[in-house]
Structures are given as C-alpha cells and as structure tokens.
C-alpha positions, 0 to 999 in steps of 0.5 A: 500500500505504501509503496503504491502511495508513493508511486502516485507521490511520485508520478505527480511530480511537483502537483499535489495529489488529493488524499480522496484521490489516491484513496479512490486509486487504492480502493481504501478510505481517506483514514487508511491514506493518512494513516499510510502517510503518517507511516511514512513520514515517520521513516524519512519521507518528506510528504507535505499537506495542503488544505484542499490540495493533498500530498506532495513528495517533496525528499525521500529518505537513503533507504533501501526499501522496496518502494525506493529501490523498485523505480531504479530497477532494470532487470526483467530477473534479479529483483523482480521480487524483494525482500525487505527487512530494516534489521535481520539477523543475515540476508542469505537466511532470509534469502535461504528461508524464502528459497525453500518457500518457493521464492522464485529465481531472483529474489532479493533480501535486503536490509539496513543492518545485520547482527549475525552476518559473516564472510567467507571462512566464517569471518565477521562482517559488520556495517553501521546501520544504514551506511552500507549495502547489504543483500542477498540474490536467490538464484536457480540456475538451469544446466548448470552443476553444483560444482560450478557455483562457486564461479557464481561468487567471482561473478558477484565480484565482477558485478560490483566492480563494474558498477563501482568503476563506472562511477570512477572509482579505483577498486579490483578484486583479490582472490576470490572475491574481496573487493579492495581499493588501496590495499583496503577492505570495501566489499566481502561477499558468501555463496551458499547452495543447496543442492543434490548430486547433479542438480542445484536448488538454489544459490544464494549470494551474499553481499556487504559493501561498505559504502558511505562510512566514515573513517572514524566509524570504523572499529579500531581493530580494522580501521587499517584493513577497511575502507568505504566507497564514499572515502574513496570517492570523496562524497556520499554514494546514492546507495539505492542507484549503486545497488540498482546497478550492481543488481544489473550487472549481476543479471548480465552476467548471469544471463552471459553465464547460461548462454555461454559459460563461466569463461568469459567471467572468468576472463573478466575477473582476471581484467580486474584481479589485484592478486594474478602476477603478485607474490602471495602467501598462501596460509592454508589449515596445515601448511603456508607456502609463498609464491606468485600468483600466475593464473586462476583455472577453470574452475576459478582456483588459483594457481601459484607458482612456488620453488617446487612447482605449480600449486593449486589453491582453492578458496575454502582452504586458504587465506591469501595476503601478499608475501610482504604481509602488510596488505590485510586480509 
C-alpha cells in the first residue's frame, strides 16, 4: 500500500495529489491514506499537506526499501521480487528461508543492518546501520552443476566492480572475491547452495559493501584493513542507484553465464584481479607456502607458482595476503 502511495507521490511530480484521490486509486478510505502517510513520514519521507490540495513528495529518505529501490530497477530477473527487512539477523537466511518457500529465481533480501552476518571462512562482517549495502540474490540456475557455483561468487565480484568503476572509482578484486581499493577492505561477499548430486536448488549470494562510512566509524581493530566507497570517492554514494546497478550487472552476467559459460567471467575477473602476477602467501589449515600468483583455472582456483612447482589453491582452504604481509586480509 505504501509503496503504491508513493508511486502516485511520485508520478505527480511537483502537483499535489488529493488524499480522496489516491484513496479512490487504492480502493481504501481517506483514514487508511493518512494513516499510510503518517507511516511514512515517520521513516524519512518528506510528504507535505495542503488544505484542499493533498500530498506532495517533496525528499525521500537513503533507504533501501522496496518502494525506493523498485523505480531504479532494470532487470526483467534479479529483483523482480524483494525482500525487505530494516534489521535481520543475515540476508542469505532470509534469502535461504524464502528459497525453500518457493521464492522464485531472483529474489532479493535486503536490509539496513545485520547482527549475525559473516564472510567467507566464517569471518565477521559488520556495517553501521544504514551506511552500507547489504543483500542477498536467490538464484536457480538451469544446466548448470553444483560444482560450478562457486564461479557464481567471482561473478558477484565482477558485478560490483563494474558498477563501482563506472562511477570512477579505483577498486579490483583479490582472490576470490574481496573487493579492495588501496590495499583496503570495501566489499566481502558468501555463496551458499543447496543442492543434490547433479542438480542445484538454489544459490544464494551474499553481499556487504561498505559504502558511505566514515573513517572514524570504523572499529579500531580494522580501521587499517577497511575502507568505504564514499572515502574513496570523496562524497556520499546514492546507495539505492549503486545497488540498482550492481543488481544489473549481476543479471548480465548471469544471463552471459547460461548462454555461454563461466569463461568469459572468468576472463573478466582476471581484467580486474589485484592478486594474478603478485607474490602471495598462501596460509592454508596445515601448511603456508609463498609464491606468485600466475593464473586462476577453470574452475576459478588459483594457481601459484612456488620453488617446487605449480600449486593449486582453492578458496575454502586458504587465506591469501601478499608475501610482504602488510596488505590485510
């Protein structure tokens, strides 16, 4: 009902619209729509009243609500359906909930904060309220295997960068799937499946992007490590035009994936790798080895060269840092 509200809010441009008149659009009683409009005002809306003229939008708050985000969309798939919590335990549970309830191929989970949300190797991820992009992406792709998917998270790398480049701004991706600007942490992301022998359920891809934080905001222990996109960029970010865009890119690729495989992902995450031709230390669960970063294989893997030959890295073993250690992780 609010975001229907809003949609007439907002195709009557600089006009009032009459509360009789959306109540009448609506099917519901004039009580109903100031009862919406107060709702919204109280979350950020600027909605302004005129005795015998109605309501006019005249601001909207940074919120990554459905009825904010919805207008800026593009896609036909990812998106068509969203998920919107102000504050959640994780994205990719809300996501997985919605899956196994039958939540239809690109379904997205968002919210402003998240208490519980991790990364890749069970890592924190944490984001002041409001300051960040958090979501996930429902997935179900057809013909494609289960040990493909974790292509899926270098896909969502290549995405966010794209989106993050076409506004100018330096980033690259280390090996898998951090995004860094400046040896500094911006983006984290987890791909999680359900799936049998030879058949996917689903995908979810969770994403964290820091992107209007403050130097200060960040906690002492990764202030080195971490950086915001609004730092780099020297201004606040319009988080709801970034998200619509990455959304974008994501389904692009995607849909480049069904047609024509990982391959030319693959290449493109090589494009903008900040790891490939770079000495790395390898810090795996039983051993730590140092060598050059050469190459990632078909299955996205990272093939290192050390003193004693060609070795193979897989993303859930490891963690990478250079061989100097100084860049953090």
């Amino acid at each position: 009902m609010r975001q229907e509200i809003l949609r007439l809010l907002r195709k009557a441009g600089n006009h009032y619209v009459s509360g009789e008149e959306i109540a009448e659009t609506l099917g519901v009683s004039r009580t109903a729509v100031w009862k919406h409009i107060k709702e919204l005002r109280r979350v950020g809306y600027d909605i302004v009243s005129q005795a015998h003229s109605g309501y006019r939008l005249e601001g909207a708050p940074d919120l990554l609500t459905p009825a904010e985000l919805a207008p800026l969309l593009k896609t036909k798939i990812i998106g068509a359906k969203l998920l919107y919590k102000e504050e959640t335990r994780s994205t990719n549970e809300d996501a997985k909930i919605a899956a196994a309830e039958g939540a239809p191929d690109g379904t997205v989970a968002l919210t402003e904060f998240q208490g519980t949300g991790h990364g890749r190797l069970s890592r924190g991820w944490f984001c002041p309220k409001g300051k960040g992009i958090l979501f996930s992406v429902l997935l179900r792709p057809q013909n494609i295997l289960p040990q493909d998917a974790p292509k899926y998270t270098l896909l969502a790398a290549v995405a966010v960068v794209r989106a993050c480049r076409a506004r100018g701004l330096d980033v690259g991706i280390k090996w898998p799937n951090d995004v860094l600007a400046g040896g500094k942490k911006l983006v984290g992301i987890l791909t999680e499946m359900s799936a049998e022998m030879e058949r996917i359920h689903y995908i979810v891809i969770g994403t964290g992007i820091n992107v209007n934080i403050e130097a200060a905001e960040f906690a002492p222990e990764i202030r080195e490590k971490a950086t915001s996109l609004s730092l780099l960029a020297g201004h606040p970010l319009d988080r709801r035009q970034l998200l619509a865009d990455i959304l974008q890119e994501m389904e692009t690729l995607s849909l480049d994936v069904q047609a024509q495989g990982f391959a030319p992902v693959l290449d493109e995450w090589r494009r903008l790798s900040l790891t490939l031709g770079q000495e790395v230390r390898v810090i795996g669960v039983n051993e730590t080895f140092t060598g050059r970063a050469v190459d990632i294989d078909a299955d996205g893997a990272l093939l290192v060269d050390t003193e004693t030959g060609r070795r193979r890295v897989l993303a859930a073993d490891v963690s990478i840092r250079p061989a100097d250690a100084r860049q953090g992780r």
